[in-house]
MMTF fields as JSON, N, C-alpha, C and O atoms, coordinates in Angstrom:
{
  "mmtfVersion": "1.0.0",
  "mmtfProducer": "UNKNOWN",
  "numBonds": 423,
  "numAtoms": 424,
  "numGroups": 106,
  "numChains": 1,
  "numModels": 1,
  "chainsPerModel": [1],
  "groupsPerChain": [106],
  "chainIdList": ["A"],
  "bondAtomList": [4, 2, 8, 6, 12, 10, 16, 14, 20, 18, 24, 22, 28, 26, 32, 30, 36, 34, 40, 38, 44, 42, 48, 46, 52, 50, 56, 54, 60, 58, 64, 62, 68, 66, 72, 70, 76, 74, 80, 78, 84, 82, 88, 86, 92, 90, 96, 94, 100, 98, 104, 102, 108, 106, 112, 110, 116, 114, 120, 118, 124, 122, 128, 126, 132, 130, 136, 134, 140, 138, 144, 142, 148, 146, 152, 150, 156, 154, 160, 158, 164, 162, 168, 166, 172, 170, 176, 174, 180, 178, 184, 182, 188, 186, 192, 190, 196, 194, 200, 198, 204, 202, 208, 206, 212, 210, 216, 214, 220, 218, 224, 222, 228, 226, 232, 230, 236, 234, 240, 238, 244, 242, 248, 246, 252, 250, 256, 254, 260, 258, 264, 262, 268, 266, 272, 270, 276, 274, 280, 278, 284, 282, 288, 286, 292, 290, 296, 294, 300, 298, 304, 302, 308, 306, 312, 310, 316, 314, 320, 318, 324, 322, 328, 326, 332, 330, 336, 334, 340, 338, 344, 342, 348, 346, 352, 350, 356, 354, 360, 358, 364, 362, 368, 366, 372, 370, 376, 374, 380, 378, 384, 382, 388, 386, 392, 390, 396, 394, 400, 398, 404, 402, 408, 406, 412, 410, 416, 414, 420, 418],
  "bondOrderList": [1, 1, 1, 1, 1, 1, 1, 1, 1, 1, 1, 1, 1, 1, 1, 1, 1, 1, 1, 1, 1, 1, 1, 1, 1, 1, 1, 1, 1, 1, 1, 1, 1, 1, 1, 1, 1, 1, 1, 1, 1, 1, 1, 1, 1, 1, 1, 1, 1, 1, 1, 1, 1, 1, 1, 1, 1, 1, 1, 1, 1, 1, 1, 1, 1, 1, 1, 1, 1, 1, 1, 1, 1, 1, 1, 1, 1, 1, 1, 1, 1, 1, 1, 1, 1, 1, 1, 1, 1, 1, 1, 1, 1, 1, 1, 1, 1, 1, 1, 1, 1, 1, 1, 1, 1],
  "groupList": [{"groupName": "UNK", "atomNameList": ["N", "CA", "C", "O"], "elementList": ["N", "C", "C", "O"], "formalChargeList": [0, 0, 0, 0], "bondAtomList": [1, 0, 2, 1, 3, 2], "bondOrderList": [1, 1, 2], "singleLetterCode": "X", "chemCompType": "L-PEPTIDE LINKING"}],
  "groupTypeList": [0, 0, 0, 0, 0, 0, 0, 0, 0, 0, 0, 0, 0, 0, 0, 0, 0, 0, 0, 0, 0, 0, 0, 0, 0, 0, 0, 0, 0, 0, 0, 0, 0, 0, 0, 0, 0, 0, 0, 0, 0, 0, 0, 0, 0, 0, 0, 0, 0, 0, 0, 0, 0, 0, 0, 0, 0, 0, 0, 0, 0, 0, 0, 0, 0, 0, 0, 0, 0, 0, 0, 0, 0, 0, 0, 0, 0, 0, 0, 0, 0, 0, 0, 0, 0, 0, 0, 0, 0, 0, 0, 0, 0, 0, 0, 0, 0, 0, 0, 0, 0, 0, 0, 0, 0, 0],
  "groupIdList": [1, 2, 3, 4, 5, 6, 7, 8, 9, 10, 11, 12, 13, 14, 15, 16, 17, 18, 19, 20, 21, 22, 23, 24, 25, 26, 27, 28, 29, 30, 31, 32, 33, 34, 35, 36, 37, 38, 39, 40, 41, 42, 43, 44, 45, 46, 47, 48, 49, 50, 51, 52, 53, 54, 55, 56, 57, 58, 59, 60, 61, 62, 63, 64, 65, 66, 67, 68, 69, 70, 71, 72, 73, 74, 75, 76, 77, 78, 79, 80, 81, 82, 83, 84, 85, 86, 87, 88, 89, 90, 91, 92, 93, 94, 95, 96, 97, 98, 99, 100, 101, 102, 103, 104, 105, 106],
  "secStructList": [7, 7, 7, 7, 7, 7, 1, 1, 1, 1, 7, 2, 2, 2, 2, 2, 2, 2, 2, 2, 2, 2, 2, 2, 2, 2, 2, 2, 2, 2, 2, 2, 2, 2, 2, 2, 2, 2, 2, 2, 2, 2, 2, 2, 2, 2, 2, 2, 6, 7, 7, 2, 2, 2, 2, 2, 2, 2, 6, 6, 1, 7, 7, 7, 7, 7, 7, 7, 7, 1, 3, 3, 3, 6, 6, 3, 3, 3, 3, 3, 3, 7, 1, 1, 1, 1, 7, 7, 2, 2, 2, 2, 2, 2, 2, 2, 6, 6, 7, 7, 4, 4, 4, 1, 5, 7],
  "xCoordList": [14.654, 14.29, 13.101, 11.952, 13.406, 12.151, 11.39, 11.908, 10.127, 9.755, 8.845, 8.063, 9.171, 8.341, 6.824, 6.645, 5.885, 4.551, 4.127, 4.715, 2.992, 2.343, 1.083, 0.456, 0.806, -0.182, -1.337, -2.3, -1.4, -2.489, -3.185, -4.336, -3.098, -3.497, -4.708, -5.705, -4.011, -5.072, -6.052, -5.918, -7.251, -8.463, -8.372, -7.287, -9.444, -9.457, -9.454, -9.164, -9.609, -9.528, -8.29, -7.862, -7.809, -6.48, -5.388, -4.56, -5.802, -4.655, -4.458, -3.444, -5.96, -6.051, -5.176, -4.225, -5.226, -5.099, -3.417, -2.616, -3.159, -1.741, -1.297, -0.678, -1.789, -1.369, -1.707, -1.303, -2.326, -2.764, -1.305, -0.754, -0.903, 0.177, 1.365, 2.087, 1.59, 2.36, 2.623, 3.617, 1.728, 1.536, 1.568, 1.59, 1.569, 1.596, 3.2, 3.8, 3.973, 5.746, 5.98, 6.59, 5.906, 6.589, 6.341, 7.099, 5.342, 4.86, 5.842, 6.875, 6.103, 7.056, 8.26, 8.912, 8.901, 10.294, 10.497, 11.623, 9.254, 9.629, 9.712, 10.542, 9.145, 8.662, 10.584, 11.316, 10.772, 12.082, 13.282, 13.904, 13.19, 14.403, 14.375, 15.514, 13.314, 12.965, 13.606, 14.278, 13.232, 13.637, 14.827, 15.048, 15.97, 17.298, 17.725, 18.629, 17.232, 17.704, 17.242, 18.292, 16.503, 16.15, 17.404, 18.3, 17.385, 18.31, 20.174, 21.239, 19.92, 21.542, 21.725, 22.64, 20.576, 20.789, 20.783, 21.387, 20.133, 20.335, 21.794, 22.546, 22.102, 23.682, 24.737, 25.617, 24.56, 25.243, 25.417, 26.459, 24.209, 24.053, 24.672, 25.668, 24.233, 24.544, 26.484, 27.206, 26.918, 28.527, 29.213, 30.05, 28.153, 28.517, 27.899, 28.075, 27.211, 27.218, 25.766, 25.33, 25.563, 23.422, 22.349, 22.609, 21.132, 20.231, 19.579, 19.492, 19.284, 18.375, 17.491, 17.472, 16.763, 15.839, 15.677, 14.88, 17.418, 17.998, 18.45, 18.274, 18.873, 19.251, 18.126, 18.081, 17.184, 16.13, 14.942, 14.175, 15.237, 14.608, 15.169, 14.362, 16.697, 17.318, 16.445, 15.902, 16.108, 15.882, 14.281, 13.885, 13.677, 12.914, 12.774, 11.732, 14.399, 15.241, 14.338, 13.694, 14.46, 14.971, 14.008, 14.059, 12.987, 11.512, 11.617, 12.142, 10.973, 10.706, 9.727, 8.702, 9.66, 9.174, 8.271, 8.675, 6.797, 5.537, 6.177, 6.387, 6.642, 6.839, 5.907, 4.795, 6.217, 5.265, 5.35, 6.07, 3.946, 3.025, 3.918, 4.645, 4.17, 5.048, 3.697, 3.717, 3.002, 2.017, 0.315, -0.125, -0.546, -1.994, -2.531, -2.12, -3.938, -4.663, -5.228, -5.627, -5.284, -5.846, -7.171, -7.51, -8.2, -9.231, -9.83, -11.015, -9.189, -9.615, -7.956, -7.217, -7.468, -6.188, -6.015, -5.049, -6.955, -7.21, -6.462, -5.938, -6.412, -6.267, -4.472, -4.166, -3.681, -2.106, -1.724, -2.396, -0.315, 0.702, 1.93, 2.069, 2.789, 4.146, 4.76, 5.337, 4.593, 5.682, 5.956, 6.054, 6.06, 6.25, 5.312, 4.258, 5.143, 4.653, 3.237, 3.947, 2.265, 1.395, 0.884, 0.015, 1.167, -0.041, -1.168, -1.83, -1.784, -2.889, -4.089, -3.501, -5.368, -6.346, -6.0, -5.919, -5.813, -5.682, -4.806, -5.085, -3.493, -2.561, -2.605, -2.573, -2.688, -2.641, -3.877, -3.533, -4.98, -5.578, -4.621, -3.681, -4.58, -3.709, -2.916, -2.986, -1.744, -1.109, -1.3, -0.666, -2.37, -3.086, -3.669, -3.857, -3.969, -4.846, -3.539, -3.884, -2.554, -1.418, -0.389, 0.796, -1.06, -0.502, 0.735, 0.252, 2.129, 2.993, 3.518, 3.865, 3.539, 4.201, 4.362, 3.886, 5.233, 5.672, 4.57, 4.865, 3.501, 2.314, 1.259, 0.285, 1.555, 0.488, 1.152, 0.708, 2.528, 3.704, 3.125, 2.654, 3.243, 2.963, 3.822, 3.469],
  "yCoordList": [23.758, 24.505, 23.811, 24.099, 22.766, 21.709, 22.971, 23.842, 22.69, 23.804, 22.856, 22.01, 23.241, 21.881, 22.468, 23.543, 21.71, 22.073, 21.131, 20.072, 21.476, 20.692, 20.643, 21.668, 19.208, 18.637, 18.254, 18.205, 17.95, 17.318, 18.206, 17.778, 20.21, 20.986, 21.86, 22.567, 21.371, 22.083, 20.806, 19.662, 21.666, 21.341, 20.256, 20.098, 19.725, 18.974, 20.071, 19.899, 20.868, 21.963, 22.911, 23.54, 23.061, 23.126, 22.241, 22.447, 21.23, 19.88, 20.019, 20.213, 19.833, 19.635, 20.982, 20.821, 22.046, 23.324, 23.011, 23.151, 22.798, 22.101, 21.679, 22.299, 20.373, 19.422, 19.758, 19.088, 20.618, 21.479, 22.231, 22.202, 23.057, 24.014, 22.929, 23.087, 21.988, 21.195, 20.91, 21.317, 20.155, 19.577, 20.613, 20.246, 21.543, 22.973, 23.26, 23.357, 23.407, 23.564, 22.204, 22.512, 21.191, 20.045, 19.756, 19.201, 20.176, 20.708, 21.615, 20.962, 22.774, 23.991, 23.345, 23.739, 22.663, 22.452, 21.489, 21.463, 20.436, 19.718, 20.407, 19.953, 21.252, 22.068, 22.849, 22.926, 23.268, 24.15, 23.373, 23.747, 21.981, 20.91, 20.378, 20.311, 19.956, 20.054, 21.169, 20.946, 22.532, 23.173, 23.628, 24.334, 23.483, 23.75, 22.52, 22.759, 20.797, 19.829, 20.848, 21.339, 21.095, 21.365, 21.803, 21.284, 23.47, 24.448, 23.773, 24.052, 22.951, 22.008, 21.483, 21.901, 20.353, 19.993, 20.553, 20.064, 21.496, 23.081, 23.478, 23.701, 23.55, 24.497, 23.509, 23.862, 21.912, 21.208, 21.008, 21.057, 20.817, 20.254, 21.467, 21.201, 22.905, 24.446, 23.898, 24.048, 23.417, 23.741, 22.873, 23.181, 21.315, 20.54, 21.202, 20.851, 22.156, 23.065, 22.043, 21.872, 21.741, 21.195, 22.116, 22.571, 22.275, 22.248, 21.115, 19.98, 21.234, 20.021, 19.771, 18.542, 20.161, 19.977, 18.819, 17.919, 19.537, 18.534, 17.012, 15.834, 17.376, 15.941, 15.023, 13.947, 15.63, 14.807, 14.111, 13.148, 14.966, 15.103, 13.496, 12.592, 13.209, 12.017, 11.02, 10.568, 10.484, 9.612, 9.017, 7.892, 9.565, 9.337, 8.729, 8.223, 8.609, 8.147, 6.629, 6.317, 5.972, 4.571, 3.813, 2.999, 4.28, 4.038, 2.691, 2.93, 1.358, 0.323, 0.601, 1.032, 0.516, 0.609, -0.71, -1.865, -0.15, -1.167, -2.143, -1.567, -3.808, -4.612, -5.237, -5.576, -5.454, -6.043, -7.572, -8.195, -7.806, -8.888, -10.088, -9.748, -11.283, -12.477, -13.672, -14.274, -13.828, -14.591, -13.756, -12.759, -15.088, -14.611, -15.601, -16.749, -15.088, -16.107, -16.954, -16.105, -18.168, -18.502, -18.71, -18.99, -18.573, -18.273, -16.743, -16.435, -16.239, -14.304, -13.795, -13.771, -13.427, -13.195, -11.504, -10.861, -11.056, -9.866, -9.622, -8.526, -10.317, -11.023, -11.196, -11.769, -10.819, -10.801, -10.674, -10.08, -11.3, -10.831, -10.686, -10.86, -10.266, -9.536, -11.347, -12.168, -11.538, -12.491, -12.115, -12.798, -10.547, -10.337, -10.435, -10.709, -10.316, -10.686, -11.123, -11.568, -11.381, -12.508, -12.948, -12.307, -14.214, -15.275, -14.727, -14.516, -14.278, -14.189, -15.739, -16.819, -15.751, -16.721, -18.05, -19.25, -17.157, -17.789, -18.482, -19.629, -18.127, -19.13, -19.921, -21.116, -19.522, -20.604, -22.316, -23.496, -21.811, -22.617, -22.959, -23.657, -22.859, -23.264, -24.547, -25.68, -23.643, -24.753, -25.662, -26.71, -25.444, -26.85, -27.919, -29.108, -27.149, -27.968, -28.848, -29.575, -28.895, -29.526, -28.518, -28.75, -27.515, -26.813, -25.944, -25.628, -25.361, -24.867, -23.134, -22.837, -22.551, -21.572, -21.016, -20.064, -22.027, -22.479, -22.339, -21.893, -22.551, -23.252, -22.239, -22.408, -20.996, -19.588, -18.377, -17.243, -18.733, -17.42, -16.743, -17.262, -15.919, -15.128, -14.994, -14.292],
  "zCoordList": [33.347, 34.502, 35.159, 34.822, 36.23, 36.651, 37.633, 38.332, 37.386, 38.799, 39.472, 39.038, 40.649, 41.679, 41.988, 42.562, 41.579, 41.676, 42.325, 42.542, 42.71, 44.503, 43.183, 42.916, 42.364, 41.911, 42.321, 41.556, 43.501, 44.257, 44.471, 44.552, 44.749, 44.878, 43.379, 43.23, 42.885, 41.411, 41.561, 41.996, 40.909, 40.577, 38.965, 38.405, 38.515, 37.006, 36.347, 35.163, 36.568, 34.968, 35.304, 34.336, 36.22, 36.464, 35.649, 34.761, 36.372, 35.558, 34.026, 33.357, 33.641, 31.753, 31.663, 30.899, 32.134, 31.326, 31.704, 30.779, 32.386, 32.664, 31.345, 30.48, 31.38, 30.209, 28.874, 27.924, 28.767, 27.396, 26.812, 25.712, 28.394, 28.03, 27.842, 26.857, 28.591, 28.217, 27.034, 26.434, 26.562, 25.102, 23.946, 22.771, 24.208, 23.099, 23.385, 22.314, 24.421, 24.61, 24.02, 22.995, 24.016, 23.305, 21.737, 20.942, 21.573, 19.932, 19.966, 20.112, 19.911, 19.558, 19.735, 18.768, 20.314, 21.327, 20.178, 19.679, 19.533, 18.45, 17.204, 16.417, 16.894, 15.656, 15.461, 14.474, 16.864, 16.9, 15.804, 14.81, 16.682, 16.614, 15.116, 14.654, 14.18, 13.019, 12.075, 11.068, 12.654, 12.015, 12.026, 11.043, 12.957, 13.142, 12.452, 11.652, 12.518, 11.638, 10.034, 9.62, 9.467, 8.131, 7.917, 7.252, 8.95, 7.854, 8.301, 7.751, 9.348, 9.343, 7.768, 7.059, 7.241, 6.009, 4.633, 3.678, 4.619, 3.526, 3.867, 2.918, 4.701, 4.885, 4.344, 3.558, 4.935, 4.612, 2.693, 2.04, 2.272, 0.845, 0.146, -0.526, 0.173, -0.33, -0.227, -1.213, 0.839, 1.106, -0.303, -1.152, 0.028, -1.417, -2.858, -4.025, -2.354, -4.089, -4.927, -6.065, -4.005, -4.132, -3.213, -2.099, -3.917, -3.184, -2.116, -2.584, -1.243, -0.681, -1.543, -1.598, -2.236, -3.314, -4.243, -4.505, -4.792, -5.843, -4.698, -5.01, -3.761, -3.166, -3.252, -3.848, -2.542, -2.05, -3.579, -3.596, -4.481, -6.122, -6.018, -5.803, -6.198, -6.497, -6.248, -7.256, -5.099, -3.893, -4.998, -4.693, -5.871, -7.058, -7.839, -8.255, -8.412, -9.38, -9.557, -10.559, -8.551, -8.983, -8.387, -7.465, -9.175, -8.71, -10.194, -11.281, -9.8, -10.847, -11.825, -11.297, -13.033, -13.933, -14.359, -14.49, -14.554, -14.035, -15.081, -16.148, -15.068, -15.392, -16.471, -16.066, -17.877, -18.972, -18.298, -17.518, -19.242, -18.87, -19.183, -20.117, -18.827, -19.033, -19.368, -20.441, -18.742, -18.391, -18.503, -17.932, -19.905, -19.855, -19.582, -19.749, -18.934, -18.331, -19.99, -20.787, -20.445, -21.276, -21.573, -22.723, -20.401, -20.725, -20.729, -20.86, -20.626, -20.63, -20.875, -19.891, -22.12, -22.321, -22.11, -22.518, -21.521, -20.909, -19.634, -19.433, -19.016, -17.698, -18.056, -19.101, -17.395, -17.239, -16.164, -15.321, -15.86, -14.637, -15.667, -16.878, -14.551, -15.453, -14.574, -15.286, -13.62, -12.852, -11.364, -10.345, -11.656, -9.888, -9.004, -9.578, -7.546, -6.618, -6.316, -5.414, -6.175, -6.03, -6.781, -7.372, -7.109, -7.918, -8.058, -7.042, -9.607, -9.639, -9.165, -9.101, -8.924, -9.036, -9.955, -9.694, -11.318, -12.734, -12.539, -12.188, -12.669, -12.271, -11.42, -11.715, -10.157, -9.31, -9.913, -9.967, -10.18, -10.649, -12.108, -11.729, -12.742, -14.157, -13.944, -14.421, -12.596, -12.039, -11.387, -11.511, -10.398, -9.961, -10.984, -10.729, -12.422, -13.502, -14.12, -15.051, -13.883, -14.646, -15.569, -15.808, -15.949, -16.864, -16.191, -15.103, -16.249, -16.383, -16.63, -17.773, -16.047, -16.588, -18.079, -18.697, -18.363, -19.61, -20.427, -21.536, -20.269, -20.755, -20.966, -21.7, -20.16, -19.851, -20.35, -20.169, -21.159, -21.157, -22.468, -23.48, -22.251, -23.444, -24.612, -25.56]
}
């Protein structure tokens, strides 16, 4: 329902209070649409004989499990990586020193 308003006519505290009310209907109008998606996906999951609960519980599952150590630093054997993602210090220096992987494995 566009309603044609003559803008140029309001004052600055006119306007803001404008755009205030604005911004409070598009909050709700989003808040609405959210919530008609929610109870769409509750109705849907309930028909397959799940909770959304339990669906969304799943999505948990298959979280990686913190990876044991492969590699110690040989001067502080305190000091470990499992292998996955960034080169510790240690290593990288290790390997610049000549030494190997092979050479730091636990």
């Amino acid at each position: 329902m566009p309603m044609n308003m003559e803008l140029d006519h309001l004052d600055l505290k006119e306007l803001k209070d404008l755009r205030a009310k604005v911004e409070r209907a598009i909050a709700d109008f989003e808040d609405r649409k959210k919530k008609q998606a929610l109870t769409a996906l509750e109705e849907s999951a309930r028909k397959l004989g799940y909770s959304l609960a339990e669906l969304t519980a799943l999505s948990g599952i298959r979280k990686r499990k913190p990876a044991k150590p492969k590699y110690a630093n040989p001067a502080n054997a305190s000091e470990t990586w499992s292998g996955r993602g960034r080169r510790p210090h240690w290593v990288t220096a290790a390997l610049a020193s000549g030494k190997s992987l092979n050479d730091i494995a636990i």
